[in-house]
Steps between C-alpha positions, in 0.01 A plus 500: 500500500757774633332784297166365645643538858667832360168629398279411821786645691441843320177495533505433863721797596278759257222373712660579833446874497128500384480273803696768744237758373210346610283706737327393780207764574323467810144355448246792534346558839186321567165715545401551914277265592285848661480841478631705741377581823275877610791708606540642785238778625808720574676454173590829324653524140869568449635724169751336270511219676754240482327134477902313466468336810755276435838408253350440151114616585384711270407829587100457432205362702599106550433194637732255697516148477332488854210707345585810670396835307735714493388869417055444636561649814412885450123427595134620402591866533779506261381787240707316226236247432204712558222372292229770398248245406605157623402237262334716259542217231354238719730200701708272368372140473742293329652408801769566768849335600721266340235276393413747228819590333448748225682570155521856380371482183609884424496892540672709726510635833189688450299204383560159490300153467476166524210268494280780399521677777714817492732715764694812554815500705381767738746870461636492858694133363599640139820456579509143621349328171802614253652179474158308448447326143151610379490231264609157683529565892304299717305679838316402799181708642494586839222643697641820647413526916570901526387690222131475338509485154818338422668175421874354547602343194792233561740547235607097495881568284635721738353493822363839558153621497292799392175687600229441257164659382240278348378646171235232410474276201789510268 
């Protein structure tokens, strides 16, 4: 009976630092229930802008909890998201807002799809999509109020969002 006790008493304390080690991640941020609203009519873009807005933001296009979007505010005019020929692969239809969340099912920055339809992270927000999983991420469609042409895909695992170019069927 003592080397019983003896035993379960080892095995408790080994236990006790796997236990101290456990992580407690923050769940991921939910998708806006909207898109964001037509900037301003005064709006102008800024270069190499900052988008930390506040302790632990990242430093991308992002949504807060209260749905704000950070980062849409630069308006219609903003020669970054110039489209030549808007929607020259016809409109999305599979459906906009967190009702319709979307797995990528793979590709890369320049094309992506899921549920045969396919995307392009547009080049002004290249640099905004490096930490996105091509393979397993999960993204919400927005419709985009200010430029013609172009989408906001949600990216649901980290909170921050990306212009997007429909290509048509996957």
């Amino acid at each position: 009976m003592k080397s019983l006790l003896t035993l379960l008493a080892s095995l408790l304390l080994c236990s006790i630092p796997a236990l101290a080690q456990e992580k407690h991640e923050a769940p991921p941020p939910r998708p806006p229930s909207h898109g964001p609203a037509p900037a301003k009519p005064d709006a102008h873009p800024v270069e190499n802008r900052n988008y930390v807005d506040k302790e632990g933001h990242p430093n991308a296009p992002h949504v807060h909890s209260n749905g704000q979007w950070v980062g849409h505010d630069t308006g219609k005019n903003d020669a970054h998201y110039h489209v030549d020929q808007p929607w020259a692969h016809g409109r999305f239809t599979g459906g906009f807002g967190p009702k319709h969340v979307w797995r990528i099912a793979g590709g890369n920055r320049e094309r992506f799809w899921f549920g045969g339809f396919a995307f392009s992270i547009f080049p002004a927000d290249y640099g905004f999509c490096d930490n996105w999983n091509w393979g397993t991420d999960q993204i919400v469609v927005y419709a985009d109020p200010d430029h013609d042409g172009l989408y906001l895909a949600y990216n649901v695992r980290l909170g921050t969002y990306c212009h997007v170019e429909y290509l048509g069927a996957a």
